[in-house]
MARKE-209219 format. One line per field, with one value per residue (C-alpha): residue in three letters; x, y, z. Coordinates in nm, 2 decimals. Example, Ala and Ser with C-alpha at 12.3 -4.5 7.8 and 13.67 -1.06 7.14 Angstrom:
// residues 2
rest = (ALA_SER)
c1 = (1.23_1.37)
c2 = (-0.45_-0.11)
c3 = (0.78_0.71)
// end
This chain:
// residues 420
rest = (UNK_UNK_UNK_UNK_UNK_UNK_UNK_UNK_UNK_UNK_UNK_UNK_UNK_UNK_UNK_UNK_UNK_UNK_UNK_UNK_UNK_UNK_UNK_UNK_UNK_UNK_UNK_UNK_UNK_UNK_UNK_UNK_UNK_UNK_UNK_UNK_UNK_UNK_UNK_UNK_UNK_UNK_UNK_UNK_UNK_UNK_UNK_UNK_UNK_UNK_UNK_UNK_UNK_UNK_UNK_UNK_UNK_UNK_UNK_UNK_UNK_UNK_UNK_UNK_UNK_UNK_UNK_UNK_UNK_UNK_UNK_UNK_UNK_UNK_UNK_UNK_UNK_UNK_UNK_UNK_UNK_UNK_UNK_UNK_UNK_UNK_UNK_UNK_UNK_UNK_UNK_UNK_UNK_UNK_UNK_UNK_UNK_UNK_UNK_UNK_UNK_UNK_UNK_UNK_UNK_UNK_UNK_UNK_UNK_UNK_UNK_UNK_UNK_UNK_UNK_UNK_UNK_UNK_UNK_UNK_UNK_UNK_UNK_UNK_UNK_UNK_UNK_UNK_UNK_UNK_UNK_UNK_UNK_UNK_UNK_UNK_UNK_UNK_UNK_UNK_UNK_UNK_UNK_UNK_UNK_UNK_UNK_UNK_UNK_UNK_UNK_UNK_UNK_UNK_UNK_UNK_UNK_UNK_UNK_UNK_UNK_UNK_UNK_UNK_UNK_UNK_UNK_UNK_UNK_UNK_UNK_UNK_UNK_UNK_UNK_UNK_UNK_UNK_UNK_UNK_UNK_UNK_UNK_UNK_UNK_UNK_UNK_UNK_UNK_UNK_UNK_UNK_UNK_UNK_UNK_UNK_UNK_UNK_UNK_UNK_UNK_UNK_UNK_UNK_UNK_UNK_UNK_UNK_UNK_UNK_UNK_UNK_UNK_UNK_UNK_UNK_UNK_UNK_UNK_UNK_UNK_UNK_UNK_UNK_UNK_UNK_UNK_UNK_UNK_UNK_UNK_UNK_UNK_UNK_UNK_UNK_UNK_UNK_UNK_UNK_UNK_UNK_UNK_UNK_UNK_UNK_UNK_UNK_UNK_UNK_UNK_UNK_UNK_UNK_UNK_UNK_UNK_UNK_UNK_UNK_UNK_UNK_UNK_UNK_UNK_UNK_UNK_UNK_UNK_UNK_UNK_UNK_UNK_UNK_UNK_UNK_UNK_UNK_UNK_UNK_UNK_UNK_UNK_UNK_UNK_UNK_UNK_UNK_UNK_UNK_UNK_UNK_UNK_UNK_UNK_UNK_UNK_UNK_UNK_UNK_UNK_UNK_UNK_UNK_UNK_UNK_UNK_UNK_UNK_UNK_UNK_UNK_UNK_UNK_UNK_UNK_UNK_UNK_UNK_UNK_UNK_UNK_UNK_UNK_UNK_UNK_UNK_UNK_UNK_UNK_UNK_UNK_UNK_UNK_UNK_UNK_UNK_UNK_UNK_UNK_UNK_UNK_UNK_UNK_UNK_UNK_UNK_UNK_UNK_UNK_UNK_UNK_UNK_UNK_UNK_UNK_UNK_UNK_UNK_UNK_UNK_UNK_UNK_UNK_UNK_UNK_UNK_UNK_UNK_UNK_UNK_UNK_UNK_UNK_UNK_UNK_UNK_UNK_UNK_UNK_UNK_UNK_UNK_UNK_UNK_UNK_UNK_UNK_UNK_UNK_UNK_UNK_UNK_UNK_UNK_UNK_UNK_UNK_UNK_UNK_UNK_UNK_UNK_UNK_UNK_UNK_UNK_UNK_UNK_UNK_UNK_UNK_UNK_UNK_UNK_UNK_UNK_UNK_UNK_UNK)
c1 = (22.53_22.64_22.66_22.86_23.17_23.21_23.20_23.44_23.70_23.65_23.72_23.97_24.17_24.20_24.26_24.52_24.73_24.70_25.01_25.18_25.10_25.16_25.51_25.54_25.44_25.70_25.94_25.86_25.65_25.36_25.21_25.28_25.13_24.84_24.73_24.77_24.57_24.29_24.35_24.25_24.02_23.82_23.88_23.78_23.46_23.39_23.53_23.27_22.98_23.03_23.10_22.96_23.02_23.02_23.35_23.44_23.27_23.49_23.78_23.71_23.61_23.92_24.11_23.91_24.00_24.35_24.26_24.09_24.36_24.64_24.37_24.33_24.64_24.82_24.58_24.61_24.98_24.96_24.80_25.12_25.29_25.13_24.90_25.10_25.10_24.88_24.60_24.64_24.37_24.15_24.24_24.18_23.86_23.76_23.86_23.63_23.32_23.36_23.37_23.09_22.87_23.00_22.79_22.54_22.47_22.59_22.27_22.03_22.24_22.31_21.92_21.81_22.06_21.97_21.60_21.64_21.94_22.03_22.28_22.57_22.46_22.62_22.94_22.93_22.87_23.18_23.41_23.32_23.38_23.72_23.84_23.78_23.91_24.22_24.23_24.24_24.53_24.71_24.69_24.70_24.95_25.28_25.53_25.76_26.12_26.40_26.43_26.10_26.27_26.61_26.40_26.31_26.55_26.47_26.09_26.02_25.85_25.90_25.69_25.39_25.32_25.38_25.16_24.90_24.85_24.83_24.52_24.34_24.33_24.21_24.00_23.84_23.85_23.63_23.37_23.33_23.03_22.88_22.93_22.91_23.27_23.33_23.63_23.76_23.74_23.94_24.20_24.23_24.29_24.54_24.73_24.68_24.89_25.16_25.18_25.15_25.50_25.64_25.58_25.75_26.03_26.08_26.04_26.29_26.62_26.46_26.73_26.41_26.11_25.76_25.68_25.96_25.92_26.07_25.72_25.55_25.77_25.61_25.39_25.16_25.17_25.08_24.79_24.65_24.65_24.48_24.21_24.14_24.07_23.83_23.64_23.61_23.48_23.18_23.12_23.04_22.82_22.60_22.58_22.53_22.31_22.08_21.86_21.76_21.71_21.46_21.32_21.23_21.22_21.02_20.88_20.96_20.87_21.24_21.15_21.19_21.47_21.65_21.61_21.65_21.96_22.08_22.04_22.40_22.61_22.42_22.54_22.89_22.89_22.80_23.06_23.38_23.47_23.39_23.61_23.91_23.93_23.87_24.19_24.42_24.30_24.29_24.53_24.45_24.59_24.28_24.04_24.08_23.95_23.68_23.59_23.60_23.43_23.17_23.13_23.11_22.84_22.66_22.71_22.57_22.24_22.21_22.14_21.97_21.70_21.40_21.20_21.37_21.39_21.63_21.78_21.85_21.96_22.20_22.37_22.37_22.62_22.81_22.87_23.02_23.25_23.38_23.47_23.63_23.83_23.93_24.04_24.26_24.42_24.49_24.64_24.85_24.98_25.07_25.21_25.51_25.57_25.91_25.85_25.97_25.73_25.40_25.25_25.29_25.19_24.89_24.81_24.86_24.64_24.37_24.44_24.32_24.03_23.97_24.06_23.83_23.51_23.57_23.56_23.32_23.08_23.18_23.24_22.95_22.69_22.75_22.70_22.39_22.29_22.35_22.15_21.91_21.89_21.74_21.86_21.74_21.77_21.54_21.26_21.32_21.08_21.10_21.17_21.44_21.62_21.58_21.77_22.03_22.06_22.11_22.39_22.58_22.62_22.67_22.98_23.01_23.05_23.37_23.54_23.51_23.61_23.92_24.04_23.99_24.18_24.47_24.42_24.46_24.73_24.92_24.82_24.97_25.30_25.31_25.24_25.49_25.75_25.64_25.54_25.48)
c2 = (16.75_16.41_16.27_16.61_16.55_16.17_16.26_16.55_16.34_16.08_16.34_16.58_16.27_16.15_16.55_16.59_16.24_16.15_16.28_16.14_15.82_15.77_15.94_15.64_15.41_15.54_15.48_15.12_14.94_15.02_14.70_14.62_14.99_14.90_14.59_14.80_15.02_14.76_14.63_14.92_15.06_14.71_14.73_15.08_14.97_14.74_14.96_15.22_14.95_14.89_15.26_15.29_15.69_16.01_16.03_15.65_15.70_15.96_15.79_15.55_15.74_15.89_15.56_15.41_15.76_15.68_15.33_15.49_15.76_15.48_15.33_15.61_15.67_15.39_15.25_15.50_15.42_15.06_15.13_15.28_15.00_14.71_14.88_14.85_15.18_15.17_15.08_15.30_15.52_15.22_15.15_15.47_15.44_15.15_15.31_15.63_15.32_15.16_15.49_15.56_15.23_15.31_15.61_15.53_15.18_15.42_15.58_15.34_15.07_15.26_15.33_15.02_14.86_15.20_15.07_14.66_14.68_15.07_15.25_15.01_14.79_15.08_15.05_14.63_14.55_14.69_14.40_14.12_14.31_14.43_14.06_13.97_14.27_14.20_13.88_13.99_14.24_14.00_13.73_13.96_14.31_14.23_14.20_14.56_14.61_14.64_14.96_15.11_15.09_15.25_15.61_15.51_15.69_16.01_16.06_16.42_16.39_16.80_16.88_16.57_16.76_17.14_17.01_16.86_17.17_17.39_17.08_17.13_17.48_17.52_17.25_17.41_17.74_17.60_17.40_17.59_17.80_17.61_17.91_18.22_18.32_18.48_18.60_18.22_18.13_18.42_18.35_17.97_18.05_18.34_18.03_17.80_18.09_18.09_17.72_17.69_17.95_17.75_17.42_17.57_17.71_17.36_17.13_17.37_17.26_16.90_16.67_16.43_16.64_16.52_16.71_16.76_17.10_17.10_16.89_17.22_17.35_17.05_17.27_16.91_16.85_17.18_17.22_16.86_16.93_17.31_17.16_16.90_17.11_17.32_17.05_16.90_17.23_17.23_16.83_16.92_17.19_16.92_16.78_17.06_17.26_16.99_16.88_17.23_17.31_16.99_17.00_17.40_17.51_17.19_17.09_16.70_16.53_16.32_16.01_16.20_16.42_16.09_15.92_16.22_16.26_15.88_15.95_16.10_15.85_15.59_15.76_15.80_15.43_15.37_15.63_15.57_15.26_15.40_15.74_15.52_15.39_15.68_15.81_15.53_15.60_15.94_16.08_16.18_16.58_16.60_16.39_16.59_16.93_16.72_16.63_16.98_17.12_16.89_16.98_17.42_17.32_17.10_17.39_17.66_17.39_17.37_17.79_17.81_17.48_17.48_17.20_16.83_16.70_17.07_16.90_16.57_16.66_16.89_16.65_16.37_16.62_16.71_16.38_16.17_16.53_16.46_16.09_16.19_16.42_16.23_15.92_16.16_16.35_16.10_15.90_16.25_16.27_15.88_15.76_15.97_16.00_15.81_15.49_15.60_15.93_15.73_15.73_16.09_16.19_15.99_16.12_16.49_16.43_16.24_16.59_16.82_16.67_16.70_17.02_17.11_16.92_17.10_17.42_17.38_17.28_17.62_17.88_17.73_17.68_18.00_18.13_17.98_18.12_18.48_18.45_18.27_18.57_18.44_18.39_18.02_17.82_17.55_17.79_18.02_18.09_17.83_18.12_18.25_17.90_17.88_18.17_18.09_17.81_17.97_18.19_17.92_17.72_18.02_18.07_17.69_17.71_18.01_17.77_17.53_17.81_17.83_17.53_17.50_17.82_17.59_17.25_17.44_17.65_17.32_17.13_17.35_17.38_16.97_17.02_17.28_17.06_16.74_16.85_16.49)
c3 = (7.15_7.25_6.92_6.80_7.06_7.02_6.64_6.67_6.90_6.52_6.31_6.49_6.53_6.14_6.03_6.29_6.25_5.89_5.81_6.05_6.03_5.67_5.73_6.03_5.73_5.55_5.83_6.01_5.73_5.58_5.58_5.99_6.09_5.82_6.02_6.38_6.27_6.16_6.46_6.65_6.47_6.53_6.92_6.92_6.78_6.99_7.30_7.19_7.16_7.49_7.68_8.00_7.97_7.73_7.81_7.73_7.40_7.36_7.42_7.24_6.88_6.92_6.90_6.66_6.49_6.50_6.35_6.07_6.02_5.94_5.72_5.50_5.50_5.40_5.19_4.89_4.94_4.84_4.56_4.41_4.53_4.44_4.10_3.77_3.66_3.35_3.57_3.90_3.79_3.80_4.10_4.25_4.06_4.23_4.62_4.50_4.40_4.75_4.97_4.76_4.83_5.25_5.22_5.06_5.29_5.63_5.66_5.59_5.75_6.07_6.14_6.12_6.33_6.55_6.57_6.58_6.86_6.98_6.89_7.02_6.73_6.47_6.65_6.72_6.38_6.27_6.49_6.24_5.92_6.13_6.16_5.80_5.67_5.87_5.81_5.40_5.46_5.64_5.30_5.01_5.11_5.04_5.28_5.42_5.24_5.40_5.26_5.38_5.77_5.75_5.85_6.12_6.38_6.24_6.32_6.32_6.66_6.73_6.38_6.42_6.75_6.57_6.30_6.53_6.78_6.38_6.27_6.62_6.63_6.28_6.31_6.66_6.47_6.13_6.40_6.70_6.67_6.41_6.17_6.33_6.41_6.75_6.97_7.02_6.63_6.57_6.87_6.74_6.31_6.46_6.63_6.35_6.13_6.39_6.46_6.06_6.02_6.32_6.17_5.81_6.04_6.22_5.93_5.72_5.98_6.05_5.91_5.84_5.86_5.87_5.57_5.29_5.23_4.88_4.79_4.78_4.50_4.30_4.13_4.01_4.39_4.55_4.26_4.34_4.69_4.63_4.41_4.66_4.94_4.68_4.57_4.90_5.02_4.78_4.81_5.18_5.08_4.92_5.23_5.46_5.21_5.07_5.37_5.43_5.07_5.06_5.33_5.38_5.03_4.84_5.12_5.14_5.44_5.61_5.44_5.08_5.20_5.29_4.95_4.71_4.93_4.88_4.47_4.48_4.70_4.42_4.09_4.25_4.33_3.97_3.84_3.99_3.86_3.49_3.58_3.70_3.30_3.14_3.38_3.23_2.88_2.84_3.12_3.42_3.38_3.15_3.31_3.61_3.40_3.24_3.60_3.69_3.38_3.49_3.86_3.75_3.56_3.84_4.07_3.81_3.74_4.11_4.17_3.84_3.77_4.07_4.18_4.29_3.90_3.87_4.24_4.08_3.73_3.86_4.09_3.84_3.67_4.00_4.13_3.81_3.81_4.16_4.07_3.77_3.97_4.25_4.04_3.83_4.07_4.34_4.04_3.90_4.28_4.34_4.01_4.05_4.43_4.53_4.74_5.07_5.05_4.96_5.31_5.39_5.03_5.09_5.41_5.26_4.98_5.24_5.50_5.20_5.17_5.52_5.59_5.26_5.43_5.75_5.58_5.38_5.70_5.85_5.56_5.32_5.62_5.72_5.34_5.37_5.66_5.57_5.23_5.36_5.64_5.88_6.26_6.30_5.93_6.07_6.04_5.74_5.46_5.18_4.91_5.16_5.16_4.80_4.79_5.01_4.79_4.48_4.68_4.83_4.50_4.29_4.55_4.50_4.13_4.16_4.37_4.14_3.86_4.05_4.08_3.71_3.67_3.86_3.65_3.35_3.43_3.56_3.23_3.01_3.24_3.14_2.80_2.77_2.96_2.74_2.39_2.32)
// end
């Protein structure tokens, strides 16, 4: 319980200021609110290392939330900025290769700096690696423009707090219960509807909204951001889905679980690198249906072939997918965006994906739970987890059908506009 608020104050804080902070990149420099937020996301780490309290810790995840929130943010933007554009899509195959080697080192890493020093150790290590990154930044990022600043008067501070009471309340709605949706879920999405027509209402008479509305008449930009949150959705099932499946259903004891599990944050490591070039050689609008194509039939090899060599098969087709997607649609969504929109585009893009892992946790663990039917998961039969399995991916693999339905339909809306 501990370790599920300290990490909910993390995560509630990126999914509810992402936006805003990239739009405040947008507005006072991107490159002075990029090495802020290094800056506190290296002092949070130490502040957390060395809470006292739960409620310290707290604090204290939330700021280095913050940190990582302006991170994210901004960090996508730069590459439109400073990436000729022949090569973004290696570049954003590059940032898919290191988030992949940070997850696959995170677990391994973190327990045996959990068993040399304790758990501050997870937290304290990060100060070092803080500085130098910093330090980086602060050499290589080009300096702000002039241009990037003259905004800065017209913060939309009435729709980053409409938008952030929506992102809690959603976010509260998806986690609370862990699945099984009661009275307060329902209360909490009922208020993320009205805060969500509130925020449209508000940004729609903001002289320099948060959010341009007229973005979501994009119809490139409102299908990237719709795929995003799909994929993301079934990534997390992976996640959620896989421990169970392993551990119940083929019966491997936690050291197996934990390095079948790592096989997939490895082939994406290998992968994303490789799916950034094929993005700058053969266009990222069809890249990101190859990617897709790819990831269906993952999902569909994931209810249909048993055992773990089915298991590992299956997601050395899903994961290469994922990279292939990501590179190509980040890239489709920031070759294009103007300069003074990069931050917020960026944080939009990053806020799909977010609101796409949170869902996933709630809507495909509790898709699991119900085929699985049993009342405690942790204690199913193996053949009932292997059917929850099966269900959950087979759900998995429509998702994924429909945000190829959207890809397509998108690609030939380009082609028609572009014969060439």
């Amino acid at each position: 319980m501990t370790s599920l608020r300290h990490n909910m104050a993390y995560l509630l804080t990126i999914t509810i200021l992402i936006v805003s902070v990239g739009r405040l990149g947008d507005t006072t420099g991107r490159r002075r609110l990029l090495l802020i937020g290094i800056l506190l996301f290296t002092l949070a780490c130490i502040l957390c290392g060395l809470a006292p309290t739960l409620w310290t810790l707290i604090a204290a995840r939330a700021l280095q939330g913050l940190g990582a929130a302006i991170m994210m943010a901004l960090t996508m933007a730069f590459v439109g900025e400073t990436v000729p554009r022949a090569r973004i899509g290696s570049a954003m195959g590059l940032l898919g290769t290191m988030s992949a080697i940070g997850t696959a080192l995170g677990p391994s890493l973190g327990g045996a700096l959990i068993t040399g020093f304790g758990w501050p150790a997870i937290f304290l290590v990060n100060a070092p690696l803080g500085v130098l990154t910093f330090a980086l930044a602060y050499r290589n990022l080009p300096a702000d423009s002039s241009g990037e600043k003259t905004d800065r008067a017209g913060f939309d501070i009435a729709g980053t707090l409409l938008l952030a009471l929506t992102l809690s309340a959603y976010a509260l709605a998806m986690t609370i219960g862990h699945g099984r949706f009661g009275p307060l879920n329902v209360a909490l999405l009922l208020a993320a509807a009205v805060g969500t027509g509130l925020f449209v209402f508000v940004e729609a008479r903001t002289a320099s909204p948060l959010i341009r509305l007229a973005a979501f008449r994009n119809p490139v930009m409102s299908a990237s951001l719709a795929m995003n949150a799909l994929v993301s959705t079934v990534m997390m099932a992976t996640l959620v889905v896989a421990p169970f499946y392993l551990s119940r259903a083929l019966g491997l004891d936690q050291a197996l679980v934990g390095i079948v599990m790592s096989i997939g944050p490895v082939i994406s490591t290998l992968s994303g690198v490789p799916a950034g070039r094929l993005v700058d050689r053969l266009g990222a609008p069809f890249v990101i249906i190859v990617g897709l194509a790819a990831m269906a039939a993952g999902s569909i090899a994931l209810t249909v072939f048993p055992g773990i060599a089915g298991y590992v098969a299956a997601i050395a087709i899903l994961t290469p997918g994922y990279q292939l997607f990501q590179a190509a649609n980040n890239t489709t969504v920031m070759m294009d965006v103007r300069p003074q929109q990069r931050g917020v585009i960026s944080g939009m893009l990053n806020l799909s994906r977010n609101l796409g892992l949170i869902t996933g946790a709630s809507v495909m663990g509790a898709v699991f739970a119900l085929a699985s039917a049993a009342s405690d998961i942790a204690m199913a039969r193996p053949e009932a987890v292997a059917s929850g399995m099966r269900t959950t991916f087979a759900v998995a693999a429509a998702l994924i059908a429909a945000a190829l339905a959207i890809a397509a339909q998108t690609y030939r809306r380009r082609r028609a506009a572009d014969p060439r």
